[in-house]
PDB file of N, CA, C and O in Angstrom:
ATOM      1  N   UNK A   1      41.944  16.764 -20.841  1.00  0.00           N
ATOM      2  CA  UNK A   1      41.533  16.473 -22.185  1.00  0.00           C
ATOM      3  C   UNK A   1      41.057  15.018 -22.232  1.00  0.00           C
ATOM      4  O   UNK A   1      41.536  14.094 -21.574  1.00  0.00           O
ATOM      5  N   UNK A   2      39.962  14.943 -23.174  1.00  0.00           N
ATOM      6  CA  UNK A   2      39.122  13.432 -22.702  1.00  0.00           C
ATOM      7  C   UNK A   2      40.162  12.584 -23.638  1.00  0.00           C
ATOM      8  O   UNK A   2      40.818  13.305 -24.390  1.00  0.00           O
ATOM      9  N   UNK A   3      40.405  11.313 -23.721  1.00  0.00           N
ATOM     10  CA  UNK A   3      40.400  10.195 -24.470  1.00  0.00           C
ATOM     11  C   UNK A   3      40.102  10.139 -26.275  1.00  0.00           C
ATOM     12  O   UNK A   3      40.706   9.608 -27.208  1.00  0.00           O
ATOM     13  N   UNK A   4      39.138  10.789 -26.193  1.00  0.00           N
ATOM     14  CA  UNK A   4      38.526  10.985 -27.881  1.00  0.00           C
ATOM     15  C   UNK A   4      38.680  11.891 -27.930  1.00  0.00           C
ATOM     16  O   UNK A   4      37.718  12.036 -28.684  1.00  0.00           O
ATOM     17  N   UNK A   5      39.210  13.296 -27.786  1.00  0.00           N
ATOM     18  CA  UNK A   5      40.067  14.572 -28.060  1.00  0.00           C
ATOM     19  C   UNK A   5      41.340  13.641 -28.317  1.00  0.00           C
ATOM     20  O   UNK A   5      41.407  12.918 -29.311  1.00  0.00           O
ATOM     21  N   UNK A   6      42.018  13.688 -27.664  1.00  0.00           N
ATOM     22  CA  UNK A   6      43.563  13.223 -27.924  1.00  0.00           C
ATOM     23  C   UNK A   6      43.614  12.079 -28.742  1.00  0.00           C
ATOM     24  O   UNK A   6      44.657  11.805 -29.334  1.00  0.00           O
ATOM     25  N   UNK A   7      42.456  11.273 -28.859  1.00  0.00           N
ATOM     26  CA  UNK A   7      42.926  10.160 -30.494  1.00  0.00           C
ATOM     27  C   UNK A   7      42.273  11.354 -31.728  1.00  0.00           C
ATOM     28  O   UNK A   7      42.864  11.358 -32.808  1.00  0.00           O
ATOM     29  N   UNK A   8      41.389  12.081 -31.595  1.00  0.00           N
ATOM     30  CA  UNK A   8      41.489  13.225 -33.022  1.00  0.00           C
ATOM     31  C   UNK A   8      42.642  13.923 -33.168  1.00  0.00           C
ATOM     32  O   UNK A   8      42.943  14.227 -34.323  1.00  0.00           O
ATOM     33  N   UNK A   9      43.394  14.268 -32.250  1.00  0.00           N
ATOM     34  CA  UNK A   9      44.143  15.606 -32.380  1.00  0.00           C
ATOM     35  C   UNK A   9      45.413  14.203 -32.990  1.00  0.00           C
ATOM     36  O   UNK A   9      46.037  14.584 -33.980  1.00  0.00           O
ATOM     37  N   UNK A  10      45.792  12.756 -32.511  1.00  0.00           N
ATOM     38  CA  UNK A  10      46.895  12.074 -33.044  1.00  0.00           C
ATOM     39  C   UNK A  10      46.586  11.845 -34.405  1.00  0.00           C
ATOM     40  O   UNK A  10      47.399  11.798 -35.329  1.00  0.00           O
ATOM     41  N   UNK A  11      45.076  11.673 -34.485  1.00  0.00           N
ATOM     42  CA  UNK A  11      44.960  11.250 -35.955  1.00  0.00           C
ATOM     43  C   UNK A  11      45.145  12.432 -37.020  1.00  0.00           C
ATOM     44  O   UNK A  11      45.555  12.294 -38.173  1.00  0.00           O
ATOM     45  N   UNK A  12      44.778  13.558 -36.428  1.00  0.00           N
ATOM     46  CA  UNK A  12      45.470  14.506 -37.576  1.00  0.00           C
ATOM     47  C   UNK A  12      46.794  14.650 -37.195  1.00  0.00           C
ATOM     48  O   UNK A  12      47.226  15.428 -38.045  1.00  0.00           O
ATOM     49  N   UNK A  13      47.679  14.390 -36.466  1.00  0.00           N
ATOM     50  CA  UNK A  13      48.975  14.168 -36.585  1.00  0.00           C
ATOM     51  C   UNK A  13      49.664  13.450 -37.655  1.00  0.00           C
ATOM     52  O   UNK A  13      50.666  13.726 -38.314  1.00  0.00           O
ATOM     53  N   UNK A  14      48.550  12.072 -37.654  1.00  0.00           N
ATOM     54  CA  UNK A  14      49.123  11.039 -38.694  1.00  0.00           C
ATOM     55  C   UNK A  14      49.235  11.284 -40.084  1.00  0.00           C
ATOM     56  O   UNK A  14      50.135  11.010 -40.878  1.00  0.00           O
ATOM     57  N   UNK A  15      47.682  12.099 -40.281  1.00  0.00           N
ATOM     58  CA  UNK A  15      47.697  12.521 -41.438  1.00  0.00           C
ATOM     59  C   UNK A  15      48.543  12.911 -41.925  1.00  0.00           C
ATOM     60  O   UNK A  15      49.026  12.423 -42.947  1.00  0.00           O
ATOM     61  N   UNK A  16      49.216  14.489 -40.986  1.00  0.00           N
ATOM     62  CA  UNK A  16      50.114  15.458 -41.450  1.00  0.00           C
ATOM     63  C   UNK A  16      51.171  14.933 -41.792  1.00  0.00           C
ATOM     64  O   UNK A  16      51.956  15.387 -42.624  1.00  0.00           O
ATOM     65  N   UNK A  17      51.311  13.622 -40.986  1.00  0.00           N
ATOM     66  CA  UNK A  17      52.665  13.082 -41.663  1.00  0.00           C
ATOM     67  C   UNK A  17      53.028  12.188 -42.647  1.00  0.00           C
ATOM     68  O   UNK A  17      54.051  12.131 -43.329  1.00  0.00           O
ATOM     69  N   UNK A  18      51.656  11.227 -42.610  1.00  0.00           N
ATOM     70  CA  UNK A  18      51.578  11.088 -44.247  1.00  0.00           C
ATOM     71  C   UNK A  18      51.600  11.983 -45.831  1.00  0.00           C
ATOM     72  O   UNK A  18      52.201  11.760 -46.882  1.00  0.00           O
ATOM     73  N   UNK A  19      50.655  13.051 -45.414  1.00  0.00           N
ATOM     74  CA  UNK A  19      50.943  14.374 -46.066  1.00  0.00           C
ATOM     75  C   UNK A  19      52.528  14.784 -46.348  1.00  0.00           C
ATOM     76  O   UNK A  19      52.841  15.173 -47.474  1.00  0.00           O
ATOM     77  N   UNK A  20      53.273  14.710 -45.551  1.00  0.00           N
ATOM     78  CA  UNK A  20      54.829  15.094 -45.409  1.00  0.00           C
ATOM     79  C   UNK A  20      55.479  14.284 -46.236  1.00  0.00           C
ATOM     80  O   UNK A  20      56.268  14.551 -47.143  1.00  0.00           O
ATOM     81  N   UNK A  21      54.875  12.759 -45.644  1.00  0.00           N
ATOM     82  CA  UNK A  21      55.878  11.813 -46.550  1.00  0.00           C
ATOM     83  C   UNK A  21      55.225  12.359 -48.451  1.00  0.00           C
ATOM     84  O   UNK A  21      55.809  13.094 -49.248  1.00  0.00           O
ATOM     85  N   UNK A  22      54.243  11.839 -48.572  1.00  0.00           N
ATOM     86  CA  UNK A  22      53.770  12.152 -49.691  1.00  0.00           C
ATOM     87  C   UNK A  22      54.742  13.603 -50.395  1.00  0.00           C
ATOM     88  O   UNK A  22      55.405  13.352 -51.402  1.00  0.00           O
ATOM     89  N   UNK A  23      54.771  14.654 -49.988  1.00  0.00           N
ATOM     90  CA  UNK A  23      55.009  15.752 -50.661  1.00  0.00           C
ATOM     91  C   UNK A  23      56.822  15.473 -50.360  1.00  0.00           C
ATOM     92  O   UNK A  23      57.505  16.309 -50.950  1.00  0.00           O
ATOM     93  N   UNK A  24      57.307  14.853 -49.871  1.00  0.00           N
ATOM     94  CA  UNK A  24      58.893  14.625 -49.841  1.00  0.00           C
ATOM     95  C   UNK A  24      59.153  13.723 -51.076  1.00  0.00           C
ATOM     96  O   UNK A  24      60.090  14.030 -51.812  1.00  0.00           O
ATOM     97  N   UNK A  25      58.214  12.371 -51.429  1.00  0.00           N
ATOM     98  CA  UNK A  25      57.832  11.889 -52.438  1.00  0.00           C
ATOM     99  C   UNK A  25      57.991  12.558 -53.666  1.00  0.00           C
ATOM    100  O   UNK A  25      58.678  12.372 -54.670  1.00  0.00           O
ATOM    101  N   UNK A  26      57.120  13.429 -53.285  1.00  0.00           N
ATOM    102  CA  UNK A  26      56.650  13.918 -54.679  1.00  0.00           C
ATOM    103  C   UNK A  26      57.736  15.166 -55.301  1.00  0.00           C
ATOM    104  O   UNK A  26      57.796  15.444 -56.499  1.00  0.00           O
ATOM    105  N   UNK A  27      58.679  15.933 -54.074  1.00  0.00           N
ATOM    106  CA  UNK A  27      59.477  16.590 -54.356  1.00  0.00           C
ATOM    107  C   UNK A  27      60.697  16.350 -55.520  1.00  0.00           C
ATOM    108  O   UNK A  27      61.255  16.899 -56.469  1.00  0.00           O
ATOM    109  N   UNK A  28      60.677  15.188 -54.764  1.00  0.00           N
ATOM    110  CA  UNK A  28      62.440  14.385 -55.204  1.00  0.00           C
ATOM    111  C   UNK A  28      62.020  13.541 -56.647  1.00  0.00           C
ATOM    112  O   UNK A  28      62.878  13.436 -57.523  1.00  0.00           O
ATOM    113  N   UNK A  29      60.418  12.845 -56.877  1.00  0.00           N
ATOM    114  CA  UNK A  29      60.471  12.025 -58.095  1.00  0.00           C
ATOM    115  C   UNK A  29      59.755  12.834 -59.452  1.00  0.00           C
ATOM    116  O   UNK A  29      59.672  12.532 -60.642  1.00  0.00           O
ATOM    117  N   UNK A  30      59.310  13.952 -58.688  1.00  0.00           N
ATOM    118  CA  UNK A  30      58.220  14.465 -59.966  1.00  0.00           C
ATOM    119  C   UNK A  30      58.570  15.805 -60.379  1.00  0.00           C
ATOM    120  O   UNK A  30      58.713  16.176 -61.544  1.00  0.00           O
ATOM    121  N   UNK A  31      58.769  16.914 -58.715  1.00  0.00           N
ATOM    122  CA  UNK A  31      58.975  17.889 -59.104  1.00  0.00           C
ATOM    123  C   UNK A  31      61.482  17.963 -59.579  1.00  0.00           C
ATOM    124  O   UNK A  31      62.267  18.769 -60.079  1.00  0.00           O
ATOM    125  N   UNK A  32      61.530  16.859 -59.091  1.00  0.00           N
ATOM    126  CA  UNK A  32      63.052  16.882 -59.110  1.00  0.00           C
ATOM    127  C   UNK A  32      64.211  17.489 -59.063  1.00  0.00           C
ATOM    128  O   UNK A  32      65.149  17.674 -59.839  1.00  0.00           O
ATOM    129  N   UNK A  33      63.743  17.959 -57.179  1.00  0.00           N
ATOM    130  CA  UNK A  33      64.292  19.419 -56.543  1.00  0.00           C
ATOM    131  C   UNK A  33      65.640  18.734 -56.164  1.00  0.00           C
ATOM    132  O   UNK A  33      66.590  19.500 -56.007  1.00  0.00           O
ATOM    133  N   UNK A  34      65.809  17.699 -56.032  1.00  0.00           N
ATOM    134  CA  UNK A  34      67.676  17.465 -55.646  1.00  0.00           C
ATOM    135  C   UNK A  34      68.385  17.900 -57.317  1.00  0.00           C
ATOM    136  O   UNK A  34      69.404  18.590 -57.305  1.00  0.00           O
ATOM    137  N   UNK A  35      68.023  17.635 -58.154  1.00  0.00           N
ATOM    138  CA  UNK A  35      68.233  18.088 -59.456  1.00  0.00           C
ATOM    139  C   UNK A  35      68.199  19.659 -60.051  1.00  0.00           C
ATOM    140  O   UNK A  35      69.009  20.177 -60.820  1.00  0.00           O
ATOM    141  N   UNK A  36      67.170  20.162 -59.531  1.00  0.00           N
ATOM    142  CA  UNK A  36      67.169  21.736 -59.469  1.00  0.00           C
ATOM    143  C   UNK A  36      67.874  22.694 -58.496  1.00  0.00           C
ATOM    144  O   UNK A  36      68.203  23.847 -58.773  1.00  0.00           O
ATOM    145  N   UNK A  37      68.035  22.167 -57.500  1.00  0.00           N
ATOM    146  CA  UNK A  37      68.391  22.933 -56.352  1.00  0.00           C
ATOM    147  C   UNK A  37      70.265  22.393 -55.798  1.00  0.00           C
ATOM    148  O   UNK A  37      71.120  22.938 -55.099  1.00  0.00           O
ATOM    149  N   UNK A  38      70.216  21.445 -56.355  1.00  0.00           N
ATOM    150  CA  UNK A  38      71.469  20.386 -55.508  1.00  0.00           C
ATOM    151  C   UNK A  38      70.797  19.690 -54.378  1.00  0.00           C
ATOM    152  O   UNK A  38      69.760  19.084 -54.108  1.00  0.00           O
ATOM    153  N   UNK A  39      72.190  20.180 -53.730  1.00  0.00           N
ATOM    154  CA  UNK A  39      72.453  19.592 -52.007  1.00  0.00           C
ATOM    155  C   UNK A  39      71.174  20.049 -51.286  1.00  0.00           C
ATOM    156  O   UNK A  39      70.502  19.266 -50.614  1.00  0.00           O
ATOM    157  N   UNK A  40      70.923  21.096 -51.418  1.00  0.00           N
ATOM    158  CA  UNK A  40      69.653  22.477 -50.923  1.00  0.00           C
ATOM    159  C   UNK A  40      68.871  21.344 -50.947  1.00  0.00           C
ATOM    160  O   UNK A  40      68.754  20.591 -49.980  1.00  0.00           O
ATOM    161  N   UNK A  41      68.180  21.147 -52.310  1.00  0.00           N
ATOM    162  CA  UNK A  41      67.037  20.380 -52.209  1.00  0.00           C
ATOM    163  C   UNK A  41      67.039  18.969 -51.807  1.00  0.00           C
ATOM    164  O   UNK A  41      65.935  18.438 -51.928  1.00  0.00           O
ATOM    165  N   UNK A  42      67.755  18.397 -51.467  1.00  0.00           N
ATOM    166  CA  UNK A  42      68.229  16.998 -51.265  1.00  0.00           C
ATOM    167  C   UNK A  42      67.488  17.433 -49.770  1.00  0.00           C
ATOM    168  O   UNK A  42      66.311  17.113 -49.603  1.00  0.00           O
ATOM    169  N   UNK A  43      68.139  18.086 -48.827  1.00  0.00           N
ATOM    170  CA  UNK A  43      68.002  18.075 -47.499  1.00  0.00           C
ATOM    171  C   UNK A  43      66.372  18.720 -47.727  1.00  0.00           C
ATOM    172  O   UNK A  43      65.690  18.204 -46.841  1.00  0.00           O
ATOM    173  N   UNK A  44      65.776  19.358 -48.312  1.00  0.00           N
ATOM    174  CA  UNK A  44      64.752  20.139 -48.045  1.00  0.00           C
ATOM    175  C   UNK A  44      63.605  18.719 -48.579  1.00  0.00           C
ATOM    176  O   UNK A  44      62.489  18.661 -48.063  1.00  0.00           O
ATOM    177  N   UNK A  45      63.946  17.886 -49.404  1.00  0.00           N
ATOM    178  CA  UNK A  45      63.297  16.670 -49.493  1.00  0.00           C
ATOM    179  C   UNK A  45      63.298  15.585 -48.778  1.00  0.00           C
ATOM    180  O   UNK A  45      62.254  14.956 -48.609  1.00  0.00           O
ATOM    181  N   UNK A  46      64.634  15.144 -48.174  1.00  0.00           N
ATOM    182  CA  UNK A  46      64.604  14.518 -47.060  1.00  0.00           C
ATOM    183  C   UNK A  46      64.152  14.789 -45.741  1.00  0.00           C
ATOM    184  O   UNK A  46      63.610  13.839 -45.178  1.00  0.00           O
ATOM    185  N   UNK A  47      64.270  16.159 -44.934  1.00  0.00           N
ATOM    186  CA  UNK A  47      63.399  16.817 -44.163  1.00  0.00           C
ATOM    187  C   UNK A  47      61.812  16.615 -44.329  1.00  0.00           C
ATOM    188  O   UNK A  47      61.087  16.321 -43.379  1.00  0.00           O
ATOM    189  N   UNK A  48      61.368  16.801 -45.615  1.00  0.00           N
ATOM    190  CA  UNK A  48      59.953  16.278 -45.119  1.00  0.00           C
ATOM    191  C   UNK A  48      59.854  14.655 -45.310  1.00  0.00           C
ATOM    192  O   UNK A  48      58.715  14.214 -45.153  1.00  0.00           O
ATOM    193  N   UNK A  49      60.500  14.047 -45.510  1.00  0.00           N
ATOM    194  CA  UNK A  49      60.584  12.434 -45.289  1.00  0.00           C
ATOM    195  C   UNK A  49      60.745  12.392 -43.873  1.00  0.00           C
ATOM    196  O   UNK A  49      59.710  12.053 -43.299  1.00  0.00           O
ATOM    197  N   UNK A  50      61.638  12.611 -43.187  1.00  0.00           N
ATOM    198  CA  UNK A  50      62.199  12.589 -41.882  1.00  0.00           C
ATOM    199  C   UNK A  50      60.900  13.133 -40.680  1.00  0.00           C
ATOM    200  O   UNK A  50      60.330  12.559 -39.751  1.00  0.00           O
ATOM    201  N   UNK A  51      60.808  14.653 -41.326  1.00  0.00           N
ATOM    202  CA  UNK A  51      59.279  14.855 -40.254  1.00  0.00           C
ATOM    203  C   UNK A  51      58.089  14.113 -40.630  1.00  0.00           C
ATOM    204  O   UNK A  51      57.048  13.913 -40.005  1.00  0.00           O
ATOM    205  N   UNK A  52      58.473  13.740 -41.810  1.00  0.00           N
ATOM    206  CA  UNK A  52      56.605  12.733 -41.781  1.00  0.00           C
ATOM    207  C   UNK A  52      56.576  11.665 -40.996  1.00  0.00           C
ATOM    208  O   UNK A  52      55.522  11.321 -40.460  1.00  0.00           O
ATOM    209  N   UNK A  53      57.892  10.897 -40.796  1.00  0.00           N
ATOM    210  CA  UNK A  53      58.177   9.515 -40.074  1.00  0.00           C
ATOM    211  C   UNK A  53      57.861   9.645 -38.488  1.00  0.00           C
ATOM    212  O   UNK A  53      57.292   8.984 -37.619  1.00  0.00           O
ATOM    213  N   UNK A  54      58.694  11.115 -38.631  1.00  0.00           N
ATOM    214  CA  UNK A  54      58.598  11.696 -36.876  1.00  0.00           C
ATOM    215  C   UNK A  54      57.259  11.615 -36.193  1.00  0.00           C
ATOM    216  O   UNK A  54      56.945  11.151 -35.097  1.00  0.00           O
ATOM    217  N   UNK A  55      56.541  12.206 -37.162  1.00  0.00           N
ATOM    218  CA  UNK A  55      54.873  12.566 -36.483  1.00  0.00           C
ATOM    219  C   UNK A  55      53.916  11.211 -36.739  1.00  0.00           C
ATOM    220  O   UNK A  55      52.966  10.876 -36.032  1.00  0.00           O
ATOM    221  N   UNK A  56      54.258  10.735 -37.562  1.00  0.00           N
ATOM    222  CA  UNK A  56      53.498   9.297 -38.095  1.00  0.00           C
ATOM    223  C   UNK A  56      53.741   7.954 -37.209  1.00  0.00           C
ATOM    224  O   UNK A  56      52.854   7.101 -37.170  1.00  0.00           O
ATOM    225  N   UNK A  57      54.829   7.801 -36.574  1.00  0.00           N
ATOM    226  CA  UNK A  57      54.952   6.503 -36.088  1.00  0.00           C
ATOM    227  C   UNK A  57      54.737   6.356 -34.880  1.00  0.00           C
ATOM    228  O   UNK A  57      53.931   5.588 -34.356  1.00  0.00           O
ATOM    229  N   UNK A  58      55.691   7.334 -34.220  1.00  0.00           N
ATOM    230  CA  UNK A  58      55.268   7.264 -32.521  1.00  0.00           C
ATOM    231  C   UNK A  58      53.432   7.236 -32.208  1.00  0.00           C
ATOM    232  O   UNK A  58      52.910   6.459 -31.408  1.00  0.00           O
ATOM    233  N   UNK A  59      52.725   8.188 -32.979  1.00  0.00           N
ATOM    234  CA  UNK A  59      51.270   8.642 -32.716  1.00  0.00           C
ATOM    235  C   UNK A  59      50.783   7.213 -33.141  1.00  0.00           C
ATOM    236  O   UNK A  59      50.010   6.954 -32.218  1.00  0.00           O
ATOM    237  N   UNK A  60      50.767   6.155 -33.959  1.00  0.00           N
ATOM    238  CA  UNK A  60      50.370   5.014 -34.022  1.00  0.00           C
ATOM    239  C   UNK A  60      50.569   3.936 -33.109  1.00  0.00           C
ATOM    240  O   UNK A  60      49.893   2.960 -32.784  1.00  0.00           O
ATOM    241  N   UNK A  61      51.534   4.323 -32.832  1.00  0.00           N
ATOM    242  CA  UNK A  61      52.090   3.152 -31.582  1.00  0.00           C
ATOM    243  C   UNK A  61      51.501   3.764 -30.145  1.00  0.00           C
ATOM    244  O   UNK A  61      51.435   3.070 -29.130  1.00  0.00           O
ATOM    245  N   UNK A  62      51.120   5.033 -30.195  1.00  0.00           N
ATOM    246  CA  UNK A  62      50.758   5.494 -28.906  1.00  0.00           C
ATOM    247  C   UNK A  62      48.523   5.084 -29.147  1.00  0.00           C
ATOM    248  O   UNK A  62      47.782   4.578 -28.304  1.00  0.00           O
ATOM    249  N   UNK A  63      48.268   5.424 -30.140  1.00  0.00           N
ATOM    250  CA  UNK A  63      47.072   4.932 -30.463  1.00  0.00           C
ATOM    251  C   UNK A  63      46.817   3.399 -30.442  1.00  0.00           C
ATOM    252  O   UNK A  63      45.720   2.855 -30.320  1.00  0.00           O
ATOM    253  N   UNK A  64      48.009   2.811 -30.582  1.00  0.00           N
ATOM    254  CA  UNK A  64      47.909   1.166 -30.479  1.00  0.00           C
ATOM    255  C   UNK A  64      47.429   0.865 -29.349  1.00  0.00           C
ATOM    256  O   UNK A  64      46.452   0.145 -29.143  1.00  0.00           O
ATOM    257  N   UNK A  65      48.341   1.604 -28.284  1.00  0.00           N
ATOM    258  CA  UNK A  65      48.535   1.221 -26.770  1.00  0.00           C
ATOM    259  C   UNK A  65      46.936   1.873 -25.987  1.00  0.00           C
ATOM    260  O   UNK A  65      46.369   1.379 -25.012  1.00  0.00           O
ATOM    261  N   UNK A  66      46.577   2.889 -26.649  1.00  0.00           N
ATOM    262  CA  UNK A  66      45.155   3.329 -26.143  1.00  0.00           C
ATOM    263  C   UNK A  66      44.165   2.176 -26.158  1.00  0.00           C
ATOM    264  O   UNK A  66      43.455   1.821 -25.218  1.00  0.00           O
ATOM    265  N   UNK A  67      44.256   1.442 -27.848  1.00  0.00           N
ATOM    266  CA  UNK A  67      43.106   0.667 -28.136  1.00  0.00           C
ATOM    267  C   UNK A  67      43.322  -0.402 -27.645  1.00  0.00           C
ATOM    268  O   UNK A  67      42.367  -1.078 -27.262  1.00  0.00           O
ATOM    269  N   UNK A  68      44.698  -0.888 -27.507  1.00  0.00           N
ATOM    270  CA  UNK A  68      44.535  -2.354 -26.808  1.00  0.00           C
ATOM    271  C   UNK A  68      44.358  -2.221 -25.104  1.00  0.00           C
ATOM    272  O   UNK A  68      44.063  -3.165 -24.371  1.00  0.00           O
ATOM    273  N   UNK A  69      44.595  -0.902 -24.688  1.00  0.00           N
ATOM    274  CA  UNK A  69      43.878  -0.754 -22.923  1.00  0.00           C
ATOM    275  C   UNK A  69      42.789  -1.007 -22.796  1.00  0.00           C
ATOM    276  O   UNK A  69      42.318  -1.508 -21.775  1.00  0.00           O
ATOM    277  N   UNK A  70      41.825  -0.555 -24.353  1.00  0.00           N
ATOM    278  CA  UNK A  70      40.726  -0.151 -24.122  1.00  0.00           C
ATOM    279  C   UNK A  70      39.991  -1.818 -24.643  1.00  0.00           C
ATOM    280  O   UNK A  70      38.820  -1.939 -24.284  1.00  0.00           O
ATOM    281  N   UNK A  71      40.383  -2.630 -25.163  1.00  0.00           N
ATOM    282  CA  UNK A  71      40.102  -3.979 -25.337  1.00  0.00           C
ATOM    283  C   UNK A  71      40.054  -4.797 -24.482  1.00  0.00           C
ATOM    284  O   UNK A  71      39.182  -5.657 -24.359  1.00  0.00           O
ATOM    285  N   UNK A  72      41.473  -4.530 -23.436  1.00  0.00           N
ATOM    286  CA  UNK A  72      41.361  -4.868 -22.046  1.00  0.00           C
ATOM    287  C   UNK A  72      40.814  -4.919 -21.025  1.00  0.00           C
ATOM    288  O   UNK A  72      40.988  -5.801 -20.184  1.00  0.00           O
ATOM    289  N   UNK A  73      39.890  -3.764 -20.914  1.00  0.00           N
ATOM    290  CA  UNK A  73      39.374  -2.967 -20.338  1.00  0.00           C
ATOM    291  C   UNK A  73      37.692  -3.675 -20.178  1.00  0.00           C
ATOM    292  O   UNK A  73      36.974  -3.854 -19.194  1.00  0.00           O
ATOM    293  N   UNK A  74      37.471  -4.005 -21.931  1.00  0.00           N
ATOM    294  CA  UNK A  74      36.412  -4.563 -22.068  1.00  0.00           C
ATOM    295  C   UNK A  74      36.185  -6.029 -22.151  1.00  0.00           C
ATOM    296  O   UNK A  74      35.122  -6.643 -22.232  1.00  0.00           O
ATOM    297  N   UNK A  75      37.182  -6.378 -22.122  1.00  0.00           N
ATOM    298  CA  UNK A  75      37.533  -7.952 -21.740  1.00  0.00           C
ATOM    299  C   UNK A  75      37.010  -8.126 -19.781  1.00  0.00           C
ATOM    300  O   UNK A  75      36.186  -8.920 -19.327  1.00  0.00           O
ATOM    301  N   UNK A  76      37.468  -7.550 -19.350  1.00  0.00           N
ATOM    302  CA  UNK A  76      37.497  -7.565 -17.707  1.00  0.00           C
ATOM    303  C   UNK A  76      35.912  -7.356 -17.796  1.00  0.00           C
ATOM    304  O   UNK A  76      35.031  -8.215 -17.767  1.00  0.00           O
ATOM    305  N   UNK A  77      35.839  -6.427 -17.873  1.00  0.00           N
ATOM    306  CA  UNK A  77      33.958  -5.729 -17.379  1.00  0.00           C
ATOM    307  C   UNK A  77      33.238  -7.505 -17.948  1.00  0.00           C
ATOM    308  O   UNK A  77      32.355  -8.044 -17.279  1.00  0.00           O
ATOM    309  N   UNK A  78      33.778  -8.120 -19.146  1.00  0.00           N
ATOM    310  CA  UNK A  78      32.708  -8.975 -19.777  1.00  0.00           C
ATOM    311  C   UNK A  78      32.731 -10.340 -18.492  1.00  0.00           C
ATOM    312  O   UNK A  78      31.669 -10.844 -18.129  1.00  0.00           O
ATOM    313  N   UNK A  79      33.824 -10.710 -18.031  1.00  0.00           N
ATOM    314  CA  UNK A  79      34.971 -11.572 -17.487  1.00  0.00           C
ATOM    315  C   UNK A  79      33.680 -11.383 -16.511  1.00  0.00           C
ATOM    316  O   UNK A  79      32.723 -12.150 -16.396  1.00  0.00           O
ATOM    317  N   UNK A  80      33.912 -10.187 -15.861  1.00  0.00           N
ATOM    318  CA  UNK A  80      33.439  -9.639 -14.450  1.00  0.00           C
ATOM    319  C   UNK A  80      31.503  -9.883 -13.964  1.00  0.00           C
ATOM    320  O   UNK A  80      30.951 -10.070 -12.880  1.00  0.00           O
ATOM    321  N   UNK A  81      30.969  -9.752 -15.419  1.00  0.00           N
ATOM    322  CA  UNK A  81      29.622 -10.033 -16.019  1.00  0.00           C
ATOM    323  C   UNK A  81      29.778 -11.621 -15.207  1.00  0.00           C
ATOM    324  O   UNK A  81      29.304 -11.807 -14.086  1.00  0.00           O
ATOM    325  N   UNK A  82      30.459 -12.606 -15.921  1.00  0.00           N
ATOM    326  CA  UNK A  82      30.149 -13.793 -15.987  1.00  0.00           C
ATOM    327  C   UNK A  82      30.399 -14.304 -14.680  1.00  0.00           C
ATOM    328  O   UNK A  82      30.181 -15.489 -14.428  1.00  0.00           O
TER     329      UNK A  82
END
């Protein structure tokens, strides 16, 4: 799998987990499922807090480490020019 496949497929990762956080958000302050549901909804709102963090952070830090190789990368070739 090339380089620019695997930063699309992280970036819709990120999304999804912004998406997650958002709708865990929106569970607990708007629709006010720990209040409707109890305990139930407490965990079913924190769960998508928890998986949004999951899928959201590592994939940024792993996209960090791509782009600063790839800065590196182009630092040398320029280096190598001169």
């Amino acid at each position: 799998m090339s380089n620019t496949r695997i930063i699309f497929i992280l970036k819709l990762i990120i999304v999804l987990g912004l998406c997650l956080i958002g709708l865990g958000y929106y569970l607990i302050n708007h629709a006010h499922l720990p209040e409707k549901m109890g305990v139930t909804g407490m965990v079913i709102s924190a769960g998508c807090y928890a998986l949004g963090l999951i899928l959201s952070l590592p994939t940024k830090m792993y996209l960090t480490f791509i782009w600063v190789k790839a800065e590196q990368e182009k630092k040398r070739t320029s280096e190598d020019k001169n």
